[in-house]
C-alpha positions in Angstrom: 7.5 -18.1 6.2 5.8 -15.0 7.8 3.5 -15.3 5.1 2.0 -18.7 5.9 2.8 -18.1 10.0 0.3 -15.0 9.7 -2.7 -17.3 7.6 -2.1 -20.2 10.2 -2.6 -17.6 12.8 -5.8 -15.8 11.8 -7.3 -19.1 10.0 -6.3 -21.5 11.6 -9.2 -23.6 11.6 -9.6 -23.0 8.1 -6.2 -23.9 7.4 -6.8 -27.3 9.2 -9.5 -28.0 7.1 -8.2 -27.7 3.9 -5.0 -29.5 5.0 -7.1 -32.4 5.6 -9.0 -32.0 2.1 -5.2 -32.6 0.5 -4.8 -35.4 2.5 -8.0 -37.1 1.3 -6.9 -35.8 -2.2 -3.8 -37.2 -2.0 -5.0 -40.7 -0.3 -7.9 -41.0 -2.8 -4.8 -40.6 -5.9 -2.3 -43.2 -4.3 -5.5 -45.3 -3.8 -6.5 -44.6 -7.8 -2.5 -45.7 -8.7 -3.3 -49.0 -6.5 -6.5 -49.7 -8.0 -5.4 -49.3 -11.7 -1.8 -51.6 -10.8 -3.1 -54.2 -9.0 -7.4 -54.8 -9.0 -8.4 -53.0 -12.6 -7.7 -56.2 -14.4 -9.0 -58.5 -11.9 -12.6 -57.0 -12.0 -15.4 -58.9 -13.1 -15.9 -57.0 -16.0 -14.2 -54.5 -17.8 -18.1 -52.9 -17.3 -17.3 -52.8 -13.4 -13.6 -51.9 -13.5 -14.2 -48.8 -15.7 -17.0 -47.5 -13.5 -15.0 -48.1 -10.2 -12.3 -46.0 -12.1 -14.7 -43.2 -13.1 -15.9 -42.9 -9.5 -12.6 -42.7 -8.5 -11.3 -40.2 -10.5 -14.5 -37.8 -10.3 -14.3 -38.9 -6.3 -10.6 -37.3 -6.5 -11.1 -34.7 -9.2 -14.0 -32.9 -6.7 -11.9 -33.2 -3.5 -9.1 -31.9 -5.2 -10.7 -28.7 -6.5 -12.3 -28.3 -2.9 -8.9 -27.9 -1.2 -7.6 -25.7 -4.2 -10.7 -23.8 -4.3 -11.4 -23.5 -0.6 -7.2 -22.2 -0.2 -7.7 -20.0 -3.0 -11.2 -18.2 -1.7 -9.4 -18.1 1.8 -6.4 -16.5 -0.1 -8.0 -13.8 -1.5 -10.3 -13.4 1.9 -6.6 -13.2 3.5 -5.9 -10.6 0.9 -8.5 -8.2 1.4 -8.5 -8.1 4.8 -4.9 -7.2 5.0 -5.1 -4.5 1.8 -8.5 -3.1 4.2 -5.6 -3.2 6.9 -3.0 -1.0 5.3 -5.4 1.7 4.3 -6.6 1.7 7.1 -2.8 2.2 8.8 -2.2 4.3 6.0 -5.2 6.8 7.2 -3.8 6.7 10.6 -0.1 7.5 10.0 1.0 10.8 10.2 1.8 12.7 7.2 5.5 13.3 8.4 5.8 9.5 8.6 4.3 9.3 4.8 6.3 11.8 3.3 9.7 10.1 4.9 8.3 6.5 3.0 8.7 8.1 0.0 6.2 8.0 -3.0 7.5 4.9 -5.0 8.2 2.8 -1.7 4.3 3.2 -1.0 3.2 2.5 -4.6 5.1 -0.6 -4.7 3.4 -1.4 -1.6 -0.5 -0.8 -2.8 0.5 -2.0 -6.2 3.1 -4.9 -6.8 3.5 -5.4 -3.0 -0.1 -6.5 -3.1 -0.3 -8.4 -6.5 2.7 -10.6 -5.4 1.1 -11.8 -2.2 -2.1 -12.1 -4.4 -0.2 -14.2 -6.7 1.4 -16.2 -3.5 -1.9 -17.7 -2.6 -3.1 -18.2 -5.9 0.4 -20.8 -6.2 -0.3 -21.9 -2.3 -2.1 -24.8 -3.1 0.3 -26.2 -5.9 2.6 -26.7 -2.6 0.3 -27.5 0.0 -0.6 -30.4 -2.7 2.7 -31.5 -3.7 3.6 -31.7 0.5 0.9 -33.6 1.3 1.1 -35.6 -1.4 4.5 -36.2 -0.8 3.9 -37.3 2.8 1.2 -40.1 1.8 3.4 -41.0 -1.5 6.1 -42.1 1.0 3.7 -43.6 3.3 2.7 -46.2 0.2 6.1 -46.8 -1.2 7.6 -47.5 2.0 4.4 -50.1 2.1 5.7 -51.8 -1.2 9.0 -51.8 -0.4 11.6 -50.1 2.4 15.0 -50.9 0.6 13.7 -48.8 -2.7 11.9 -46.6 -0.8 15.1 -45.7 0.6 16.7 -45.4 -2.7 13.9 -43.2 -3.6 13.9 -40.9 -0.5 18.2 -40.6 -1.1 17.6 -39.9 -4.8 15.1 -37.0 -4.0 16.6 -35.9 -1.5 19.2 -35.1 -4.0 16.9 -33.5 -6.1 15.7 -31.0 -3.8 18.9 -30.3 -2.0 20.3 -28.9 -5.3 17.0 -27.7 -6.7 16.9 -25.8 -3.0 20.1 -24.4 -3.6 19.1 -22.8 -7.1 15.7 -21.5 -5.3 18.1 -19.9 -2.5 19.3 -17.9 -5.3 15.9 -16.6 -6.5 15.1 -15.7 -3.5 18.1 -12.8 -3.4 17.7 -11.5 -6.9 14.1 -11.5 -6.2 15.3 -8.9 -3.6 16.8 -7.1 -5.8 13.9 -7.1 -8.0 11.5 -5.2 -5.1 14.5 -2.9 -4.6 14.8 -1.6 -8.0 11.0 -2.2 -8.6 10.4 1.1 -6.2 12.8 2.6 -8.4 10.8 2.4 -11.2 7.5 3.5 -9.4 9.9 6.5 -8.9 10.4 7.0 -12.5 7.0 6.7 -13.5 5.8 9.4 -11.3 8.2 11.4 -12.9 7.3 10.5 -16.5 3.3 11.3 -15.4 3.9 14.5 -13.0 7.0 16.1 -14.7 6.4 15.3 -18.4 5.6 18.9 -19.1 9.0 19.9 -18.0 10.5 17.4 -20.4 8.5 18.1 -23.0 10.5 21.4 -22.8 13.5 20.1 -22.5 14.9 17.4 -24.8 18.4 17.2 -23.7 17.0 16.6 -19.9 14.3 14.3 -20.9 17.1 12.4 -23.2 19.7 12.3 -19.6 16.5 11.0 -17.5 15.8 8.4 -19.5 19.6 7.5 -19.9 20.4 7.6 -16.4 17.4 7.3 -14.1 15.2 5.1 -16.3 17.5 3.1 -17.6 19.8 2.2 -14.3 16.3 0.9 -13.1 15.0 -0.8 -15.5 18.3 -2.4 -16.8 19.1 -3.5 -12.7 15.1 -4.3 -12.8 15.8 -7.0 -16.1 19.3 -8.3 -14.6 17.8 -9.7 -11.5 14.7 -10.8 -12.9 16.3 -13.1 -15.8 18.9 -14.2 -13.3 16.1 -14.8 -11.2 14.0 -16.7 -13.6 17.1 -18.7 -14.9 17.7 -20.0 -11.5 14.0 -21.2 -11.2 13.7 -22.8 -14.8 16.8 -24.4 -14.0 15.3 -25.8 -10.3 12.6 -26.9 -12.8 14.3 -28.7 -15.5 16.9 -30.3 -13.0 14.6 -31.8 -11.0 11.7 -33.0 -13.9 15.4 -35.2 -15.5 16.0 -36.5 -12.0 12.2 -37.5 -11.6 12.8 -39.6 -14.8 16.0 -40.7 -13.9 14.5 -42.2 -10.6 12.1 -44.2 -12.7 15.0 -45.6 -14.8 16.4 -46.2 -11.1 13.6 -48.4 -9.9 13.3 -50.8 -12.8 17.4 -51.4 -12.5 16.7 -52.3 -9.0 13.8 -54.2 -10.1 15.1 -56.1 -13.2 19.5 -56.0 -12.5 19.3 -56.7 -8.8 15.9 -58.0 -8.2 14.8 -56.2 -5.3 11.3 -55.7 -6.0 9.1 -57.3 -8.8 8.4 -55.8 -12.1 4.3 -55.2 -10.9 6.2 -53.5 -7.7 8.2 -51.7 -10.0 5.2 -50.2 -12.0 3.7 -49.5 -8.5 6.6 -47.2 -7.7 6.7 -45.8 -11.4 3.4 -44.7 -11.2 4.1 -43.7 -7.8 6.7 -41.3 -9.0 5.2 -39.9 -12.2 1.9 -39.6 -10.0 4.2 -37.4 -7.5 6.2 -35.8 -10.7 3.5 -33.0 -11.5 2.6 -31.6 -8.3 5.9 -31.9 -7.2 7.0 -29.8 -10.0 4.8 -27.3 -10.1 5.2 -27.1 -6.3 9.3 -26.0 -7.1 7.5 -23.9 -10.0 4.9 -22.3 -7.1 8.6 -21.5 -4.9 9.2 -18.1 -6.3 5.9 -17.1 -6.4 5.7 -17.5 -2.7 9.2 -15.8 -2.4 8.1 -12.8 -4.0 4.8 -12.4 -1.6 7.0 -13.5 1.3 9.1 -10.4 0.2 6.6 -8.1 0.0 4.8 -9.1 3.4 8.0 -8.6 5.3 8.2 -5.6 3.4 4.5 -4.3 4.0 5.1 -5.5 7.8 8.4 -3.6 7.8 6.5 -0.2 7.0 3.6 -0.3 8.3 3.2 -0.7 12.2 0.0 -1.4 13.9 -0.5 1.8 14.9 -3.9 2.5 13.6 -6.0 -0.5 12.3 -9.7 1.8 12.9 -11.0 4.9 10.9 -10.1 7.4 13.2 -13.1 9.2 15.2 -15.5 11.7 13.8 -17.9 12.0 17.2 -15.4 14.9 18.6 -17.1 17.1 20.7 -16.0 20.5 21.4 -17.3 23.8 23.1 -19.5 25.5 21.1 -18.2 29.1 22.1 -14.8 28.4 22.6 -13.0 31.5 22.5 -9.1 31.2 22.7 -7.1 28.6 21.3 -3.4 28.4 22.3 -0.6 26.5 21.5 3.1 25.7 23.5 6.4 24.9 22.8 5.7 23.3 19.2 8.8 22.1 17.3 9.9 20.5 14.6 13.3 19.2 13.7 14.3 18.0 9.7 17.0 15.5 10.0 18.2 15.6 6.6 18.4 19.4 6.1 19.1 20.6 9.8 16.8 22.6 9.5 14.3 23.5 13.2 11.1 25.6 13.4 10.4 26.4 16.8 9.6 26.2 20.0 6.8 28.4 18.8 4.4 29.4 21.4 0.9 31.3 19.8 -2.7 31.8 20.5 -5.5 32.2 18.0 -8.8 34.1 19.2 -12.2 33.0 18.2 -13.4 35.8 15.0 -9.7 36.6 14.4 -8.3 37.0 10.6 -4.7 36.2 11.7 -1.8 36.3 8.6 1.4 34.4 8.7 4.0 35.8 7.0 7.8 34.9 6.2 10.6 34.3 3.5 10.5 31.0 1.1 11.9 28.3 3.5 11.5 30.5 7.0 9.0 27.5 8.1 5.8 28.7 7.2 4.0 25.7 5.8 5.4 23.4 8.6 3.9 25.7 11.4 0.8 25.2 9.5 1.1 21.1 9.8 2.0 21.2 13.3 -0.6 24.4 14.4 -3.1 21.8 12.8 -1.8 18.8 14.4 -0.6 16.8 11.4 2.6 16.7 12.8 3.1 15.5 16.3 5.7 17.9 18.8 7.0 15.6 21.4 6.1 18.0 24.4 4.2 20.4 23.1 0.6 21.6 24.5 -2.4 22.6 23.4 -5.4 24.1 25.1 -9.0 25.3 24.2 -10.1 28.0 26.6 -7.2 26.7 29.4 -8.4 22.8 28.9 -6.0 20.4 27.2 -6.8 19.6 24.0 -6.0 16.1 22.0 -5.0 16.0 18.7 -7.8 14.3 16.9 -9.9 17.6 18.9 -7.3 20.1 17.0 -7.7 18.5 13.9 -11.4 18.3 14.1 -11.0 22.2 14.5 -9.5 23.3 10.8 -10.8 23.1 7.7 -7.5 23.4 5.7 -6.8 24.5 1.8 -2.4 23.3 1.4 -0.5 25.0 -1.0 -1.0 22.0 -3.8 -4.7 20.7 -2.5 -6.0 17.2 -3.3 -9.4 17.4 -5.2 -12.4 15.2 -4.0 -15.3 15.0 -6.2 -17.8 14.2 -3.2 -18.6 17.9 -1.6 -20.3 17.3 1.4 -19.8 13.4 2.7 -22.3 14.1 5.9 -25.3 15.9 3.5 -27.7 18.5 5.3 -30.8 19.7 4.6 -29.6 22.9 3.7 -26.2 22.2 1.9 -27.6 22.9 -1.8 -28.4 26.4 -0.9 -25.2 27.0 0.6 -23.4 25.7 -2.1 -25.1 27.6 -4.7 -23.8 30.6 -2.7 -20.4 29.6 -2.3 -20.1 28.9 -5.9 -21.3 32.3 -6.7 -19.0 33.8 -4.0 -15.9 31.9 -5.3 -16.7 33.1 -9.0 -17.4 29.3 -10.2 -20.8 29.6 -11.3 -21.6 28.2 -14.8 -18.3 26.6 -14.5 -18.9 23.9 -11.8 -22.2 22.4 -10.5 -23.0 20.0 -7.6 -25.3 17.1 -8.4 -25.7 14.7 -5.5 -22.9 16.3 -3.6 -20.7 15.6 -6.5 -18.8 18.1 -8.5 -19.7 17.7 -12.2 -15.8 18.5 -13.4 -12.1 19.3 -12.1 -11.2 20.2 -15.3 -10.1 23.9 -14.3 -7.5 26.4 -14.4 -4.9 26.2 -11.1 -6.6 29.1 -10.0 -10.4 27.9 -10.0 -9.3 24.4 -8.6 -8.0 26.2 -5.6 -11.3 28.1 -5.3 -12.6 24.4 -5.5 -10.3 23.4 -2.9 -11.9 26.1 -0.5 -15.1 25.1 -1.3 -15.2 21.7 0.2 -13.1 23.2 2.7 -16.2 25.4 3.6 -18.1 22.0 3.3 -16.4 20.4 6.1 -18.1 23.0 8.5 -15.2 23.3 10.6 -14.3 27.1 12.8 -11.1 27.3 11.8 -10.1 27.6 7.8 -6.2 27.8 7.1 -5.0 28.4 3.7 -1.6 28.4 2.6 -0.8 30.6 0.2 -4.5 30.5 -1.3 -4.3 33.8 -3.5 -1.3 32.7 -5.5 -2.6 31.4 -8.0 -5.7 34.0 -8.3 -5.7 37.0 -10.9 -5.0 40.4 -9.2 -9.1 41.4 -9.3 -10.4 38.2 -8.0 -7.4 38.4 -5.2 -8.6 41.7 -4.1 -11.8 40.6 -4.0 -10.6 37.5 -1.9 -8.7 40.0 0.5 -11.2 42.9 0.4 -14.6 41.2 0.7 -14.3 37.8 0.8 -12.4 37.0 4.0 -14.7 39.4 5.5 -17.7 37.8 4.6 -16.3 34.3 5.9 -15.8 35.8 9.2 -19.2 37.3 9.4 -20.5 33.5 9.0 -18.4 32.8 11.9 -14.9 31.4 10.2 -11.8 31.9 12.2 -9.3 32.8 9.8 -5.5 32.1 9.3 -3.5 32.7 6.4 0.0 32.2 5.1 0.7 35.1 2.1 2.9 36.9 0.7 0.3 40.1 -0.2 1.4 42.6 1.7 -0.8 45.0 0.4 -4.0 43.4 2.2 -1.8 43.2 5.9 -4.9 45.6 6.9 -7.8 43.2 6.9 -5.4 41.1 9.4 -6.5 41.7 13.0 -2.8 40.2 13.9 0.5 39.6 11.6 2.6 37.1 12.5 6.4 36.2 11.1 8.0 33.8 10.4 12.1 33.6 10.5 14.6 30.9 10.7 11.8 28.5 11.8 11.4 31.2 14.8 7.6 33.1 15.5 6.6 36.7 16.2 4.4 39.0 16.2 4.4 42.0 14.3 3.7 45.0 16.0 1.2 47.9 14.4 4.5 50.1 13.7 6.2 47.0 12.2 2.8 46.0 10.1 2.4 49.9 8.7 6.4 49.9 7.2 6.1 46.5 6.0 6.1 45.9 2.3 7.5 43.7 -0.8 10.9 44.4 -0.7 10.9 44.2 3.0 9.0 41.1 2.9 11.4 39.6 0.1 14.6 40.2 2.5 13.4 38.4 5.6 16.5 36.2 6.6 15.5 32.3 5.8 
């Protein structure tokens, strides 16, 4: 299992440890069975036997819950180190390369995926036990007696060869299980984000549930019962054959006289000693099936390409004045669709718009201008030097068409951030509405249009030269967006903001220094004469 390969590899040591605990765990209970079979009635006193029995079993009840407990703290050690791990690769993937996962495939990851490994270690020791155990069981019998031992090793063998077969068969509906488990993440997203819309709409919120919801969560229950009916059935098969072995043991005891009957109860106890773990061992199977599943899975996803928090110490001029960009592309498999080679400049102080049809490229020459998305070849240069892409990023401060909202404004406080954010609250008309108290906003409970004045406010927080907002003035009434256009973006130059902007306003082209269209995926810039003639309908009709 790549599961147990991966904790042998990291904890070794550890591992070795509590492999030896079982083994005294298991040695201390065959010793126990021999004790109570052969030297409990021979004791001087039934004084002395009892407390050589109590030691015993306390002796084997403490080491026993060592190696359990000591597997299970290293378990869940295991577990947050590799949940620390995927964030962490998470942070450091690309957005492209998040977007193609797909929302339910990653919440099945960070949820279920997770849980099940959880749940893996948790049942760990349950097998580690029964193996071990297992192992020194065999050891003693074949010490009583070879020919039975042989019967017994045939027997189980058996057992577990058919019980092994039914396990095989959990182990593929499990499969299953994951597939149509990132199905129904799917769906829930859909119940939480789109139950407006089918609140509306009966007769589609009737065909969701009918179709999507139910072909997942009826595929989801198929698997799992087969799943669980395989398992109860590895169960029950082999606890009948564990008693039919003891049945075994006397006929060769009393019918052909193998072994004597004080032999006999040796091997009995032997077996219904071994019987428990053994069985909760098979019971532990699936368990570790389903965390096996969801580390390959995990594994599958999430490459080791970033496994630190990437760098904040980026140093950069401080009067850069000319930031250019060369031969960026960007190619959408499923669609066709290309924008680029694009090949721009931004100058330091500029108010530079970006404008274009729905679906001309616009918001993905914003993730690649940013660096978000990586353009095999492209270059990009800060006053004629090369520039990496932590460096661009480290440049923009940007506000996306639907922002994330963070509570925590400023996450590297300064002395003078609470006068700047009382100013930027009463610039951004959310005064009396939303207040800062220990860098945290006290609600997000706003209209769409104040949460993207929120959204440029911690943008301003993030003190970066560059801000780039996407389509920021949508959502804004037609005063406060003229005020946006007319005094605002002004002002945020004059503190020293390099400014571009993706809109559709083409009644405020004339606080842009520069214009710049989008078509087809394709870049240029619009020339004064082309700028002055430009309006709605124009704008409306550019070609996608």
């Amino acid at each position: 299992m790549l599961l147990l390969k991966s904790v042998l590899k990291h904890h070794l040591p550890a591992m070795t440890g509590i492999i030896l605990l079982n083994l005294l765990s298991a040695c201390l209970g065959i010793f126990t069975i021999s004790y109570i079979n052969q030297s409990l009635v021979q004791e001087s006193s039934p004084q002395t036997g009892l407390a050589k029995l109590a030691g015993l079993l306390i002796a084997l009840l403490l080491v026993t819950l060592a190696a359990q407990w000591t597997l299970t703290a290293l378990g869940h050690h295991f577990i947050w180190k590799k949940r620390s791990r995927m964030v962490l690769q998470l942070l450091g993937m690309s957005p492209d390369r998040l977007e193609q996962q797909g929302h339910g495939e990653l919440l099945s990851m960070l949820g279920p995926d997770i849980r099940n490994i959880t749940l893996a270690f948790v049942r760990l020791p349950e097998l580690i036990q029964g193996i071990v155990l297992g192992v020194v069981a065999i050891g003693y019998l074949g010490y009583l007696s070879l020919p039975v031992l042989a019967i017994v090793m045939v027997w189980m063998g058996l057992t577990f060869y058919s019980g092994y077969r039914m396990v095989a068969r959990v182990y593929l509906h499990l499969r299953e299980v994951r597939n149509y488990e990132t199905d129904l993440q799917d769906v829930f997203q859909v119940v939480i984000h789109g139950n407006k819309e089918l609140a509306l709409d009966p007769a589609r919120a009737r065909h969701f549930y009918e179709n999507d919801y139910q072909q997942a969560a009826l595929g989801y229950r198929q698997h799992i019962i087969r799943a669980d009916s395989f398992h109860l059935s590895a169960i029950n098969w082999s606890n009948i054959m564990m008693l039919g072995l003891i049945g075994l043991i006397f006929l060769a005891s009393q019918a052909m006289g193998w072994i004597s009957g004080t032999v006999a109860t040796s091997f009995s106890l032997t077996v219904l000693f071994l019987r428990s773990p053994l069985l909760q061992a098979i019971g532990a199977w699936p368990t570790l099936l389903s965390g096996e599943l969801a580390f390959k899975k995990i594994g599958g996803m999430l490459a080791a390409d970033q496994e630190t928090l990437p760098d904040t110490d980026v140093s950069l001029p401080a009067g850069w004045q000319t930031l250019r960009w060369e031969n960026l592309s960007w190619h959408y498999p499923q669609s066709g669709f290309s924008v680029g080679p694009v090949t721009t400049r931004l100058n330091r102080g500029e108010i530079v718009f970006i404008i274009g049809a729905n679906g001309s490229g616009k918001s993905t020459l914003s993730q690649m201008l940013t660096g978000l998305y990586a353009s095999p070849g492209a270059g990009v240069w800060l006053d004629d030097q090369p520039l990496t892409t932590a460096a661009l990023k480290s440049l923009f401060s940007v506000v996306f068409t639907r922002p994330y909202l963070f509570r925590t404004v400023f996450v590297s406080p300064e002395s003078e951030d609470d006068a700047s954010a009382e100013l930027w609250l009463d610039k951004l008309g959310l005064a009396g509405k939303v207040s800062i108290e220990n860098n945290q906003l006290s609600t997000l409970d706003l209209s769409q249009g104040q949460k993207k004045r929120v959204a440029l406010l911690l943008a301003l927080a993030a003190r970066r030269d560059i801000l780039f907002l996407d389509e920021w003035a949508a959502e804004q009434d037609p005063q406060f967006r003229r005020y946006f256009y007319r005094e605002l973006l002004p002002w945020f130059r004059a503190q020293g903001k390099t400014l571009m902007i993706i809109s559709h306003d083409d009644d405020y082209f004339d606080v842009a220094d520069r214009v710049l269209e989008m078509h087809q995926g394709q870049l240029r810039e619009l020339t004064a004469e082309q700028r002055d003639n430009a309006s709605r309908d124009v704008i409306s009709q550019l070609g996608r």
